[in-house]
C-alpha positions as CSV (number, residue, x, y, z in Angstrom):
1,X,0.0,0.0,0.0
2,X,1.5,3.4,-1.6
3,X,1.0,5.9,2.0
4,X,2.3,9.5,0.7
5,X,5.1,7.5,-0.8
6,X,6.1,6.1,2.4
7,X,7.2,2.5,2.9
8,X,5.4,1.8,5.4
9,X,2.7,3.8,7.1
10,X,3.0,6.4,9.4
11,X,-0.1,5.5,11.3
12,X,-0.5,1.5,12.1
13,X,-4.5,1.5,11.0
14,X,-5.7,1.1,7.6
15,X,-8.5,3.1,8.7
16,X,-7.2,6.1,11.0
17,X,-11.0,7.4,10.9
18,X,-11.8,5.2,14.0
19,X,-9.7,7.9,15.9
20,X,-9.4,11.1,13.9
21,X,-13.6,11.4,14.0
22,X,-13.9,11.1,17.8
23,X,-11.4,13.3,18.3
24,X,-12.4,15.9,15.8
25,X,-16.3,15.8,17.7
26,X,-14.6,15.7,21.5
27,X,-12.4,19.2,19.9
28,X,-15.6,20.9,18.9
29,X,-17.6,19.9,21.9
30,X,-15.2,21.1,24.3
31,X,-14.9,24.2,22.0
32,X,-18.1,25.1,22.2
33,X,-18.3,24.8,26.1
34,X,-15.3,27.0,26.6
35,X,-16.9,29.7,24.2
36,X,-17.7,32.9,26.5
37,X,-18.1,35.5,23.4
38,X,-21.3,37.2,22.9
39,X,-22.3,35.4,19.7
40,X,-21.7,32.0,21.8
41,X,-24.3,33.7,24.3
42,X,-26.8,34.3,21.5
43,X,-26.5,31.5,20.3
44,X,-27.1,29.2,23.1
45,X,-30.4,31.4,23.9
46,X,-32.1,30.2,20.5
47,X,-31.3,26.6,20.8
48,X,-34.5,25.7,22.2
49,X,-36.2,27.9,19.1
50,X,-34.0,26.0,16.8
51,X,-34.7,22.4,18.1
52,X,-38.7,22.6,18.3
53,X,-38.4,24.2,14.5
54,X,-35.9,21.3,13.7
55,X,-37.6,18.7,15.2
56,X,-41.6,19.3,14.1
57,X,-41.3,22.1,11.4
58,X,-43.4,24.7,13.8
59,X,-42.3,28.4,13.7
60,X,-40.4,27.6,10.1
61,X,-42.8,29.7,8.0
62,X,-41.2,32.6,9.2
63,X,-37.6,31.6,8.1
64,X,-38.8,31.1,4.4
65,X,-40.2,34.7,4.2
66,X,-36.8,36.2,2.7
């Protein structure tokens, strides 16, 4: 198996994704915790909004009215 031309692979596991996609969700969990800025603040105040909308489709009229 041809890995960036290397003869052997740097990283033991055919399939690295088993690692790398865990790791990428924990980062931008814990990112979004650790977020004090104003727009984090907003944010987190219409996630209720957002979920109902999401989750039944009530409220989403208004979001198509461009």
């Amino acid at each position: 198996m041809n890995v960036f031309g290397f003869a052997a692979p740097i990283f033991p596991y055919s399939s690295p994704t088993i690692f790398s996609m865990p790791l990428a969700f924990f980062t931008i969990w814990l990112v979004s915790i650790l977020d004090r800025s104003g727009r984090a603040a907003v944010d987190r105040a219409g996630y209720v909004a957002q979920r109902v909308r999401s989750e039944t489709g009530l409220g989403a009229e208004g979001a198509a009215a461009h």
